[in-house]
C-alpha positions as CSV (number, residue, x, y, z in Angstrom):
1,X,6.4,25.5,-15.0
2,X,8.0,22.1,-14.0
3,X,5.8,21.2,-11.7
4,X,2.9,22.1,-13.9
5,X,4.1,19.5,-16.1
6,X,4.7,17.4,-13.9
7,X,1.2,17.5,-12.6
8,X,-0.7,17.1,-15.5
9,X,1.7,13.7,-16.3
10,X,1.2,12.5,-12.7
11,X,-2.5,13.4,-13.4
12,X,-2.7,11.7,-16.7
13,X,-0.8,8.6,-15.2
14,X,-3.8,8.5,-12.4
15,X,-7.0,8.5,-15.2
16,X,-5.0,6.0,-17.2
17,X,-4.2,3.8,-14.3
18,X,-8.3,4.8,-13.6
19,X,-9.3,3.4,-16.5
20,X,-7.5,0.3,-16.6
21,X,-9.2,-0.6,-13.2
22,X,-12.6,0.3,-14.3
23,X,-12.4,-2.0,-17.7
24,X,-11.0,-4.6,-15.6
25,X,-13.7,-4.7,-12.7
26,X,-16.1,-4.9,-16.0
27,X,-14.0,-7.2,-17.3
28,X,-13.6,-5.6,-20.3
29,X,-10.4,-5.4,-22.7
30,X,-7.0,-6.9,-22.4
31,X,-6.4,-8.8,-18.8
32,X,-3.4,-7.3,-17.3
33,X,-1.9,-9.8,-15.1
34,X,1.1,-11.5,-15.5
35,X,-0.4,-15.0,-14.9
36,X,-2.4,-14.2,-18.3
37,X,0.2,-12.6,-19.9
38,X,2.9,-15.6,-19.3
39,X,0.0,-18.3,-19.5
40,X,-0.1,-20.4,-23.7
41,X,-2.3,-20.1,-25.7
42,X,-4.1,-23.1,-24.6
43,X,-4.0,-22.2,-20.8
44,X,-5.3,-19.4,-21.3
45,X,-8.3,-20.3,-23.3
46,X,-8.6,-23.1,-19.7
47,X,-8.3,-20.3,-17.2
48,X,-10.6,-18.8,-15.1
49,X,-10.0,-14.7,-15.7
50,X,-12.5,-13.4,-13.2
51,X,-10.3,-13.6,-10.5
52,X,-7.6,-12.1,-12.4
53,X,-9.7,-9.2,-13.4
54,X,-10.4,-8.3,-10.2
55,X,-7.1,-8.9,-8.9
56,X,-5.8,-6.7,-11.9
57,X,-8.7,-3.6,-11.0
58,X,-8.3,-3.3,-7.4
59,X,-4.4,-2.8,-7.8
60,X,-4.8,-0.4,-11.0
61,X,-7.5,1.5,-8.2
62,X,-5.0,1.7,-5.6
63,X,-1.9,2.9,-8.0
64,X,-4.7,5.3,-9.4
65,X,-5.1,6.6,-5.9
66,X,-1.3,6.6,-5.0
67,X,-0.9,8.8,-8.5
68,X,-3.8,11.4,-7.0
69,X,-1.8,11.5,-3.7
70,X,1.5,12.3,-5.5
71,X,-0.7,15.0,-7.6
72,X,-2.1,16.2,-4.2
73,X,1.6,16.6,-3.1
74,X,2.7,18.1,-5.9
75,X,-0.3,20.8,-5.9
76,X,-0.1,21.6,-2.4
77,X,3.1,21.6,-1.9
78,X,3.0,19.1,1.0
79,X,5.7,16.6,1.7
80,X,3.8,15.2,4.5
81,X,1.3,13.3,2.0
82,X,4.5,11.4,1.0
83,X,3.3,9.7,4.4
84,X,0.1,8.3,2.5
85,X,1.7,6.8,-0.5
86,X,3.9,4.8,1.5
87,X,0.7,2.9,3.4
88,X,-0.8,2.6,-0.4
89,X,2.2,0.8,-2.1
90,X,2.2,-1.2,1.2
91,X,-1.0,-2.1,0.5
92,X,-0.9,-2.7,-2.9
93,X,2.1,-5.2,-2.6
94,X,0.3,-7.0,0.2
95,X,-2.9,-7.0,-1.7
96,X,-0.8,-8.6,-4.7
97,X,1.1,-11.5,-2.7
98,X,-2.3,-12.3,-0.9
99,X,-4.7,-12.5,-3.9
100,X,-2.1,-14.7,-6.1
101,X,-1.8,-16.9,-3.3
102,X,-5.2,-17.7,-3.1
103,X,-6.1,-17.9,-6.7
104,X,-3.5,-20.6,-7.0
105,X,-5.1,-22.2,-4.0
106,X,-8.3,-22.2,-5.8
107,X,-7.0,-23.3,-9.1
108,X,-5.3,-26.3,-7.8
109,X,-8.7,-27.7,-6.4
């Protein structure tokens, strides 16, 4: 029964994180990214958010996936898929570092 709860949370967690990344790649609804979030008032009336959309929907896409993989694990009672999530969060932080570095490049110009 526990890991029947669990799945249907880890599940939920996935169509949340889902639907984050969908609004965002429409660029739709509140930006989250902390550059927004942190940004006044006035900067962020200035800034440029399509670049934070996307940044903020491809990593809500990857989490979504790494939460489908964990529901996949949990379902099939496979550790080994543990091996895929660790590639995915790789990916994700990588993604992260990569894409803020080269917004600011751009926004400095």
């Amino acid at each position: 029964m526990g890991e029947l709860i669990t799945l249907i949370i880890v599940l939920f967690i996935a169509v949340i994180l889902l639907i984050f990344s969908i609004m965002s790649f429409l660029e739709r609804g509140l930006l989250l990214n902390n550059a927004f979030l942190y940004a006044s008032k006035e900067e962020r009336e200035k800034m440029d958010k399509k670049p934070y959309y996307k940044q903020s929907a491809i990593v809500f896409c990857i989490l979504s996936v790494v939460f489908i993989v964990i529901a996949l694990q949990i379902l099939l009672k496979n550790d080994i898929l543990f091996l895929l999530e660790i590639p995915l969060i790789m990916s994700v932080i990588i993604y992260w570092i990569v894409s803020t570095v080269q917004i600011n490049k751009r926004s400095k110009k």
